[in-house]
Z-matrix of the N, CA and C atoms (Angstrom, degrees):
N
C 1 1.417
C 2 1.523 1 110.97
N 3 1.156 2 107.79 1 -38.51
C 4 1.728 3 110.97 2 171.92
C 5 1.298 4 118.91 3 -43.33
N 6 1.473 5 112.84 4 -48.48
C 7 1.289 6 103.72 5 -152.97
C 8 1.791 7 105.20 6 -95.58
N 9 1.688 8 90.39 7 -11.49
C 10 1.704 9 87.07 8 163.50
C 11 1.597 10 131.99 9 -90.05
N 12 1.526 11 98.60 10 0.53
C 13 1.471 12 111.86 11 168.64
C 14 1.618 13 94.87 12 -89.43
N 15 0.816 14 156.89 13 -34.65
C 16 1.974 15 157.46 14 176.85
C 17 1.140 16 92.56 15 -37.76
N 18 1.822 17 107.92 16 -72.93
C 19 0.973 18 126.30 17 -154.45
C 20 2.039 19 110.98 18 -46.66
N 21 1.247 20 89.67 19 -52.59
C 22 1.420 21 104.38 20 -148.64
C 23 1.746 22 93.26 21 -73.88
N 24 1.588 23 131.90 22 -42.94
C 25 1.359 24 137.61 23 128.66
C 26 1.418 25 113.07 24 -4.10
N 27 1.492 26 130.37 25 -70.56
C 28 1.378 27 128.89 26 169.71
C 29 1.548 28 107.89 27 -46.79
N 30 0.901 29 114.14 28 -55.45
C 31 1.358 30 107.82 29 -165.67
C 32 1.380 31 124.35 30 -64.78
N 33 1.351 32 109.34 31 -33.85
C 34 1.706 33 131.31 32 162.68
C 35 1.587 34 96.06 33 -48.44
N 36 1.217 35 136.28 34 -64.00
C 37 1.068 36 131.98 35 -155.45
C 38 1.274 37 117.14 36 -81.55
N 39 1.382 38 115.03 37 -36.67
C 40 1.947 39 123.06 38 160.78
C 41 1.474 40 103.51 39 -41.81
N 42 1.739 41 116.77 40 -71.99
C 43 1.438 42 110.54 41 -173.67
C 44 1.273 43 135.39 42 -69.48
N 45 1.765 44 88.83 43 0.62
C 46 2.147 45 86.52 44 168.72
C 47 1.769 46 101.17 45 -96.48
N 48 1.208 47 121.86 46 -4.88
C 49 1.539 48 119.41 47 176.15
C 50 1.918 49 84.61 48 -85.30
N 51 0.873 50 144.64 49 -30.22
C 52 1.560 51 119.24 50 -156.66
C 53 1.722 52 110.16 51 102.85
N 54 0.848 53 126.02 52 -36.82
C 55 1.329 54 119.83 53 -174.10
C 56 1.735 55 111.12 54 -82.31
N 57 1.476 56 111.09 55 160.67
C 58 1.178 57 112.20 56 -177.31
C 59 1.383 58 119.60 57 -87.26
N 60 1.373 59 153.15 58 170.95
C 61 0.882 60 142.94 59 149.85
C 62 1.276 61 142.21 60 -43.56
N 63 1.534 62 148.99 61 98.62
C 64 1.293 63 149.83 62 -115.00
C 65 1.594 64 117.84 63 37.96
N 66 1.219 65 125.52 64 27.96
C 67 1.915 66 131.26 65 146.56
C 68 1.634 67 95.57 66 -73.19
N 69 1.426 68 102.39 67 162.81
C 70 1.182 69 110.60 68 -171.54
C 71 1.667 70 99.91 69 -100.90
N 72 1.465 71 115.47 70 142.80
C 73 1.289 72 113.92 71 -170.29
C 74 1.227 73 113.79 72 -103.63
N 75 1.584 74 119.11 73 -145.62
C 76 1.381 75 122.22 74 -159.97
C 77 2.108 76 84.33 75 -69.89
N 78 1.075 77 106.49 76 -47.29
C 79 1.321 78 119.90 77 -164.95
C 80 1.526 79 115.75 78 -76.83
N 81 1.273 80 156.29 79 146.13
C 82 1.166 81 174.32 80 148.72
C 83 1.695 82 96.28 81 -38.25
N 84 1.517 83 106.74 82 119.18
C 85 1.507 84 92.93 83 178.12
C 86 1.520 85 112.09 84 -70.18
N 87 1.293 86 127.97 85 168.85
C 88 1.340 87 139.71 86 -149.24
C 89 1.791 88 86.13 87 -136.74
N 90 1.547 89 106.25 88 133.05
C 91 1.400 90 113.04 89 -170.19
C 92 1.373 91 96.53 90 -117.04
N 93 1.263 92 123.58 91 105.91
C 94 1.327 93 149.20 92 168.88
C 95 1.421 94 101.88 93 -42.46
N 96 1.324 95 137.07 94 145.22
C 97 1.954 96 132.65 95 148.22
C 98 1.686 97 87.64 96 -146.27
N 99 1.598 98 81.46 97 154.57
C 100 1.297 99 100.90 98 160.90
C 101 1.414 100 124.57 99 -67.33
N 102 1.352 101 142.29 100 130.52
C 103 1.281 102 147.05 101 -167.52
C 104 1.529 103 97.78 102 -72.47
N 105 1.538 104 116.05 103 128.54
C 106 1.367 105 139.58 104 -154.39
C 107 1.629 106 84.68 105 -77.90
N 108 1.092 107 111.55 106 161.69
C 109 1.957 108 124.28 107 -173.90
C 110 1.449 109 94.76 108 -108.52
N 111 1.583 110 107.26 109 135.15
C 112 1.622 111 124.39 110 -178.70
C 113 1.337 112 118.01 111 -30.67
N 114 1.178 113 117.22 112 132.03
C 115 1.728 114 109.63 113 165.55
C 116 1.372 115 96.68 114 -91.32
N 117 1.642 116 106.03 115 120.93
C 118 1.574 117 130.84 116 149.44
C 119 0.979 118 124.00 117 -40.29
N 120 1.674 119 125.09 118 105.40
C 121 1.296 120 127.16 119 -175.84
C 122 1.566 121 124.08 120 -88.73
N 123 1.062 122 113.49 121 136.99
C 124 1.572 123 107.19 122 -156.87
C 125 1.349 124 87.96 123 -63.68
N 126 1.480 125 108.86 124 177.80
C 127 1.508 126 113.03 125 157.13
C 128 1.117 127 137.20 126 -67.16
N 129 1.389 128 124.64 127 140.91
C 130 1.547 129 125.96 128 174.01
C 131 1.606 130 94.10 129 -65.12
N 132 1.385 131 87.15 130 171.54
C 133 1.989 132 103.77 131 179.61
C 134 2.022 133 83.02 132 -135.12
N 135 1.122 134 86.94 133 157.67
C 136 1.493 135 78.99 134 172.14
C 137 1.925 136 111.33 135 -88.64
N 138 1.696 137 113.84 136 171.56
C 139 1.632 138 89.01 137 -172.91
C 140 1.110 139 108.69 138 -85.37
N 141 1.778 140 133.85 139 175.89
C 142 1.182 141 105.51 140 -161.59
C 143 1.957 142 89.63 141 -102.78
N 144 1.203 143 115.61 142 170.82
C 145 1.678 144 124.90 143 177.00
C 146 1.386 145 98.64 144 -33.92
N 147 0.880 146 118.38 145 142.69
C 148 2.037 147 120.96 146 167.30
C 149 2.043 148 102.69 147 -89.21
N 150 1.004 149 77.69 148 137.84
C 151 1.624 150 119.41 149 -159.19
C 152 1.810 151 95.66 150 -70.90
N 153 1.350 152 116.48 151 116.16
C 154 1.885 153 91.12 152 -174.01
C 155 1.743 154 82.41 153 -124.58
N 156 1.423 155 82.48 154 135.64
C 157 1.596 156 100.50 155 -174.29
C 158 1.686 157 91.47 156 -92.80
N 159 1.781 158 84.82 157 133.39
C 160 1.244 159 117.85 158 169.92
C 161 1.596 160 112.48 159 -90.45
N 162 1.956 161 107.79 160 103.37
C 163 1.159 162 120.37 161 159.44
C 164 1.298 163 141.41 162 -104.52
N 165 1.413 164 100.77 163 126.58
C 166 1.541 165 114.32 164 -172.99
C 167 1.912 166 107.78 165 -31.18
N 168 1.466 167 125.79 166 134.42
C 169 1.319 168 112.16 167 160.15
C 170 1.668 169 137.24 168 -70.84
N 171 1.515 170 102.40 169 132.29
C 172 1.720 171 78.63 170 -175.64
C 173 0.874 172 140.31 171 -47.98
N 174 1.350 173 130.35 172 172.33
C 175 1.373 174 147.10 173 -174.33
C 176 1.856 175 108.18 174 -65.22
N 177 1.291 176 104.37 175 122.65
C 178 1.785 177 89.67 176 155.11
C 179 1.311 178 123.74 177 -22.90
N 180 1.323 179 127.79 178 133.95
C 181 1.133 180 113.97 179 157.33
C 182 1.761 181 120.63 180 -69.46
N 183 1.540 182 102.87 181 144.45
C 184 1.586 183 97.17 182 -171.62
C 185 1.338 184 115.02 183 -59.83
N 186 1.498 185 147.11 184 165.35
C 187 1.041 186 152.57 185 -171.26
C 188 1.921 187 114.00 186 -104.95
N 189 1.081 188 121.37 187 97.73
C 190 1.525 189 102.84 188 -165.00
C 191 1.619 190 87.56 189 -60.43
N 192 1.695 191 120.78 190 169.59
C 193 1.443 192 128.77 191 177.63
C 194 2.305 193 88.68 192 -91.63
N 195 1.549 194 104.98 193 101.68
C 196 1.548 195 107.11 194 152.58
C 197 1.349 196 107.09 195 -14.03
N 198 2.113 197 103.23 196 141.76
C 199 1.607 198 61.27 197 152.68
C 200 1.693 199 103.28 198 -120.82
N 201 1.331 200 116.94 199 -146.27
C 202 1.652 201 128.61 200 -143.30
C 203 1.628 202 95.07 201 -72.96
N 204 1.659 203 121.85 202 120.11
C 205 0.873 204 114.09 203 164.27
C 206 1.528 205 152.46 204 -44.82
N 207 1.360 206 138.42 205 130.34
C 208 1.422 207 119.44 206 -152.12
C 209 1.504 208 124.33 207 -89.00
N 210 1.694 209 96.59 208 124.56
C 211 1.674 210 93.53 209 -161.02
C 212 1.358 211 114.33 210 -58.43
N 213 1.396 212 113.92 211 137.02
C 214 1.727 213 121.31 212 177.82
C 215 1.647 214 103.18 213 -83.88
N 216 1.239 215 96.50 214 147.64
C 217 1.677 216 96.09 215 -175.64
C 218 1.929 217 76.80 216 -89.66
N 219 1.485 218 93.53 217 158.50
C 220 1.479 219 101.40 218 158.41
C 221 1.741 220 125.81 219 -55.60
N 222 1.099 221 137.29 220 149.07
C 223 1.510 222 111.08 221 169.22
C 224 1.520 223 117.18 222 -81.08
N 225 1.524 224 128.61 223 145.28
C 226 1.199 225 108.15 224 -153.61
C 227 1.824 226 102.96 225 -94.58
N 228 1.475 227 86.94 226 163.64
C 229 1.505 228 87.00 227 -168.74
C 230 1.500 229 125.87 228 -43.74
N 231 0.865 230 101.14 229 161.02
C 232 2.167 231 115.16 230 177.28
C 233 1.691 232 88.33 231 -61.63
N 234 1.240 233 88.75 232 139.42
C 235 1.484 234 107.43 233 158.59
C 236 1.523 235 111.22 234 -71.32
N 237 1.257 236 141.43 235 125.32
C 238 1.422 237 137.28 236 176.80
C 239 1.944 238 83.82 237 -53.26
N 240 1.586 239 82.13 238 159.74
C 241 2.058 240 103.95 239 167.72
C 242 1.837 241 99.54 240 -70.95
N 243 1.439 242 105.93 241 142.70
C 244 1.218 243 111.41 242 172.33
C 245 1.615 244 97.38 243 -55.50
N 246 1.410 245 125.14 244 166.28
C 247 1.544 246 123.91 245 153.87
C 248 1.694 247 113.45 246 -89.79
N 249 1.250 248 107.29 247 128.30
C 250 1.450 249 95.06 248 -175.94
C 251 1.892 250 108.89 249 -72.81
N 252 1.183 251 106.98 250 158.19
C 253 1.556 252 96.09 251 -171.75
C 254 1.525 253 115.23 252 -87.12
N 255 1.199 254 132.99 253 126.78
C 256 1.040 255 134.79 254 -150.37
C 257 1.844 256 116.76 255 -47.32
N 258 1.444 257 131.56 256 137.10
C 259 1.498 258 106.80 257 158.04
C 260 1.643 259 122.08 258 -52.42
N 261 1.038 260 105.70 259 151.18
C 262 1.255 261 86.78 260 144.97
C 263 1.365 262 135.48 261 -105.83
N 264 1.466 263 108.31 262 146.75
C 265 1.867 264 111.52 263 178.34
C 266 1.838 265 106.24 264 -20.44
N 267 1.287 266 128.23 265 122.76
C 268 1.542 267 130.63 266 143.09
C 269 1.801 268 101.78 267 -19.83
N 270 1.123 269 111.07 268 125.96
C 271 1.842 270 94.24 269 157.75
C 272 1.559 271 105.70 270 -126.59
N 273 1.042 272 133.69 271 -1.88
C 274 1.508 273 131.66 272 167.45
C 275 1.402 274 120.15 273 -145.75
N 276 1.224 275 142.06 274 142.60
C 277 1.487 276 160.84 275 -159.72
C 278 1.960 277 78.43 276 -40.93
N 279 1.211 278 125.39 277 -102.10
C 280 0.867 279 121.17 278 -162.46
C 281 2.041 280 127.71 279 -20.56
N 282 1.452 281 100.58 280 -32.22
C 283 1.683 282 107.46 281 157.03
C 284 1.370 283 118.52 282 -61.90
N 285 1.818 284 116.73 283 -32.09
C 286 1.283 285 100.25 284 -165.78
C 287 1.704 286 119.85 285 -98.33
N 288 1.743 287 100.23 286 -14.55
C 289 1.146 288 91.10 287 176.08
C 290 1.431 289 143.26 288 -83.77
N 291 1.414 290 118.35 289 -5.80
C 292 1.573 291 126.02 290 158.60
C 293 1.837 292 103.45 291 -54.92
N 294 1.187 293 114.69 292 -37.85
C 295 1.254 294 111.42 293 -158.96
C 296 1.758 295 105.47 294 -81.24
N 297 1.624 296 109.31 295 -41.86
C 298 1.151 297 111.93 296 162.91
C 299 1.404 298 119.66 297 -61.82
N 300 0.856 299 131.98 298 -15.65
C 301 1.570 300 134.96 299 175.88
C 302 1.351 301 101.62 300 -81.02
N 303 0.735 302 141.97 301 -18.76
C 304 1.889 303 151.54 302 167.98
C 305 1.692 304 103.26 303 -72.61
N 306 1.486 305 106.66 304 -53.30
C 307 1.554 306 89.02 305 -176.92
C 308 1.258 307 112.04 306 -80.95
N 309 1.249 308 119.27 307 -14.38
C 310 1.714 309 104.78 308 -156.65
C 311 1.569 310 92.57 309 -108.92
N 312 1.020 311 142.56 310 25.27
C 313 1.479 312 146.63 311 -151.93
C 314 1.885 313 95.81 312 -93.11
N 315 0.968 314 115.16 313 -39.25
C 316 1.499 315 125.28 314 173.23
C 317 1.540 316 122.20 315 -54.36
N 318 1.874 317 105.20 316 -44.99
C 319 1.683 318 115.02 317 -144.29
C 320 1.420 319 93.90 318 -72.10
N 321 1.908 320 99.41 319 178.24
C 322 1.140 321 78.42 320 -164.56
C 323 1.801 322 92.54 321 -104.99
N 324 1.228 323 119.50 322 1.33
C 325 1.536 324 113.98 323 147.07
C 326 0.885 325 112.86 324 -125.12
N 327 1.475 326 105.53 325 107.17
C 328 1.272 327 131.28 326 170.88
C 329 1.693 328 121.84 327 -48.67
N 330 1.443 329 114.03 328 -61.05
C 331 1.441 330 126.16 329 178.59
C 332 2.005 331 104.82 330 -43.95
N 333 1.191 332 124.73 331 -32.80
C 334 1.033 333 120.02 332 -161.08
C 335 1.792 334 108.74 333 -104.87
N 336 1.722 335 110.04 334 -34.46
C 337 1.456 336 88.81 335 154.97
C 338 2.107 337 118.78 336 -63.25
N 339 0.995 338 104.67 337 -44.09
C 340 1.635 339 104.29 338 163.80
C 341 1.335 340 115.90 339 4.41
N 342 1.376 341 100.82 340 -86.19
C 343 1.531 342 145.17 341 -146.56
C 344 1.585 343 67.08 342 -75.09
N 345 1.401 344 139.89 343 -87.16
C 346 1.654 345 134.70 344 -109.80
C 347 2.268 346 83.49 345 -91.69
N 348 1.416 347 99.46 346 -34.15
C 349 1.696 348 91.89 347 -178.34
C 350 1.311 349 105.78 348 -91.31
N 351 0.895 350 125.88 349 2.55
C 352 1.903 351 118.97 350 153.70
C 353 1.324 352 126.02 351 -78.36
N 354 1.441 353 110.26 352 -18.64
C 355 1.233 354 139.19 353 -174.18
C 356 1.479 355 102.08 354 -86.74
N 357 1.612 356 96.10 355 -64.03
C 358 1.935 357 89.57 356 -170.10
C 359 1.888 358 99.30 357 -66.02
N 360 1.198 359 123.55 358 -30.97
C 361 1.164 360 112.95 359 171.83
C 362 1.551 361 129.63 360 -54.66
N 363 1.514 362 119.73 361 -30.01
C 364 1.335 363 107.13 362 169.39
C 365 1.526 364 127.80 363 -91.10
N 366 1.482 365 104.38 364 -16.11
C 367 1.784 366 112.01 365 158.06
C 368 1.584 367 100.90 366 -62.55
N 369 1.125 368 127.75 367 -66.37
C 370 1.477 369 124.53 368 -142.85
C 371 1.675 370 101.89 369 -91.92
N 372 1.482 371 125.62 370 -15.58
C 373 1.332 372 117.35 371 -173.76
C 374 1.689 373 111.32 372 71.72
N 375 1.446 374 117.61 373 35.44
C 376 1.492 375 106.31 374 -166.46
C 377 1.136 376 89.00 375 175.07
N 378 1.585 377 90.48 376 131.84
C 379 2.096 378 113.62 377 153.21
C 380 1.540 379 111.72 378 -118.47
N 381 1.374 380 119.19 379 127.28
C 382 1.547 381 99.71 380 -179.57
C 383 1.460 382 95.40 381 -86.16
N 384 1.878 383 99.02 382 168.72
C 385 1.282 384 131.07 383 -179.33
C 386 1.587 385 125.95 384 -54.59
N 387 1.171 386 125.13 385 106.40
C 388 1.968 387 122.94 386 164.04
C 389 1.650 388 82.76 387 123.23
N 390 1.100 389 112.48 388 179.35
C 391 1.859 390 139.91 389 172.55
C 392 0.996 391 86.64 390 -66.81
N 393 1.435 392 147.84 391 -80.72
C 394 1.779 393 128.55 392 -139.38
C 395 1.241 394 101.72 393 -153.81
N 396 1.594 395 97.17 394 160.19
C 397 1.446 396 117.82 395 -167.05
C 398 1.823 397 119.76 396 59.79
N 399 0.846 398 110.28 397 -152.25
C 400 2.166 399 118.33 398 -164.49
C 401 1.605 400 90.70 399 42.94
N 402 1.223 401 113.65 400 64.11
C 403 2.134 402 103.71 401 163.88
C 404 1.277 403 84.65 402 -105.09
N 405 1.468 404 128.52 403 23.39
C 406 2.059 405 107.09 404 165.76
C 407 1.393 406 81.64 405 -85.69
N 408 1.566 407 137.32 406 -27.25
C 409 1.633 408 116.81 407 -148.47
C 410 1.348 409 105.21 408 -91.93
N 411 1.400 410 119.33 409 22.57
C 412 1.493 411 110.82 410 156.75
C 413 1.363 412 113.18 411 -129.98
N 414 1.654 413 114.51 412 8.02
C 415 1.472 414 106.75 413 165.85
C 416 1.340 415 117.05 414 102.73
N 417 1.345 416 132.34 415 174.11
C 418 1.432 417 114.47 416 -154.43
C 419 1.436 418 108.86 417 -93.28
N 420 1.650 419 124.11 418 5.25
C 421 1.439 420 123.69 419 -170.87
C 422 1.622 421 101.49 420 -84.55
N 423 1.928 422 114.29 421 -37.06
C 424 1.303 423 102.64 422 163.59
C 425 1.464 424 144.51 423 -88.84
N 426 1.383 425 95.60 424 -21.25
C 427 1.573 426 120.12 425 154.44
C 428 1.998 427 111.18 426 -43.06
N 429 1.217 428 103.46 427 -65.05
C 430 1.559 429 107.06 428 -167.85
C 431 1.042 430 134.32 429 -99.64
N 432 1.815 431 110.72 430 11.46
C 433 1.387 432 126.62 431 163.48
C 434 1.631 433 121.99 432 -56.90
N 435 1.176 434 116.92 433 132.25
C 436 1.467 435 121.24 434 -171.33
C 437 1.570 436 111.87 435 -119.17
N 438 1.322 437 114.44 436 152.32
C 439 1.536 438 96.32 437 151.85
C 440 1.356 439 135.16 438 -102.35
N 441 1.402 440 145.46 439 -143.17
C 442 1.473 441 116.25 440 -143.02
C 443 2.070 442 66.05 441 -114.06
N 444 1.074 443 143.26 442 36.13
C 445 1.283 444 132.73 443 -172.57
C 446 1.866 445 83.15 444 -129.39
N 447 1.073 446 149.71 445 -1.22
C 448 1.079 447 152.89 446 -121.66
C 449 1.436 448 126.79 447 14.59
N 450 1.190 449 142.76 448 26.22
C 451 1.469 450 141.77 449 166.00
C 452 1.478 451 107.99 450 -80.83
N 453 1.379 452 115.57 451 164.72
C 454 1.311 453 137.82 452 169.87
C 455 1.321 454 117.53 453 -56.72
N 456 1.272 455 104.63 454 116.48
C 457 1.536 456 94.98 455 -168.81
C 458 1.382 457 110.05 456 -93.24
N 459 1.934 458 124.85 457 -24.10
C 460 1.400 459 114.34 458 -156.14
C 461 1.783 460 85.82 459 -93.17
N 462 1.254 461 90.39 460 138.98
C 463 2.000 462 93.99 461 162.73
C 464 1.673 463 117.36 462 -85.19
């Protein structure tokens, strides 16, 4: 009964537009089909493992031949030390006191190392080098001078 009430509904509505039944209407007729039946898909297979190509490892790289290492000259010998030219020995007060003024330049009485290294300077011929100490570098006459108290007399 439904589909003859549609029907008969369609038709009401064709003849209140004016047109007849199968005239073509405001609309483009629309061509109905039956919906085509599934295409059957074959079976899947499963995929097979992927295949891992086994490659050889490269080659060494080639070695260019170095080439010949570069001969070093030897370095040339040391120059020996110049020799410094000898002082000469003080031979009178006036030789020794620039030189005594070098050692005693520090003390804290000055006037009296003076007097005692002007002294050991004209016995011994020698003041050693800097303010204090090196009395080996003039040998055992300034090294082992005493005074009559027994202390060291050269500064």
């Amino acid at each position: 009964m439904a589909p003859l009430l549609f029907f008969a509904f369609f038709l009401l509505i064709a003849s209140a537009n004016g047109a007849a039944p199968g005239a073509p209407g405001p609309f483009p007729p629309v061509n109905v089909s039956s919906p085509t039946p599934p295409v059957p898909m074959p079976p899947t297979t499963p995929y097979p493992p992927p295949i891992r190509l086994i490659t050889p490892p490269p080659p060494p790289p080639v070695k260019l031949p170095s080439p010949p290492p570069a001969v070093k000259l030897p370095p040339p010998p040391p120059s020996p030390p110049l020799p410094t030219p000898p002082v000469s020995p003080p031979k009178t007060t006036a030789d020794c006191i620039p030189l005594c003024s070098v050692r005693c330049k520090l003390h804290s009485r000055k006037n009296v190392c003076l007097r005692a290294c002007t002294t050991c300077c004209l016995r011994c011929k020698c003041v050693p080098p800097g303010q204090y100490g090196n009395r080996e570098k003039c040998g055992k006459c300034y090294a082992n001078m005493t005074t009559r108290g027994g202390r060291l007399k050269c500064p």
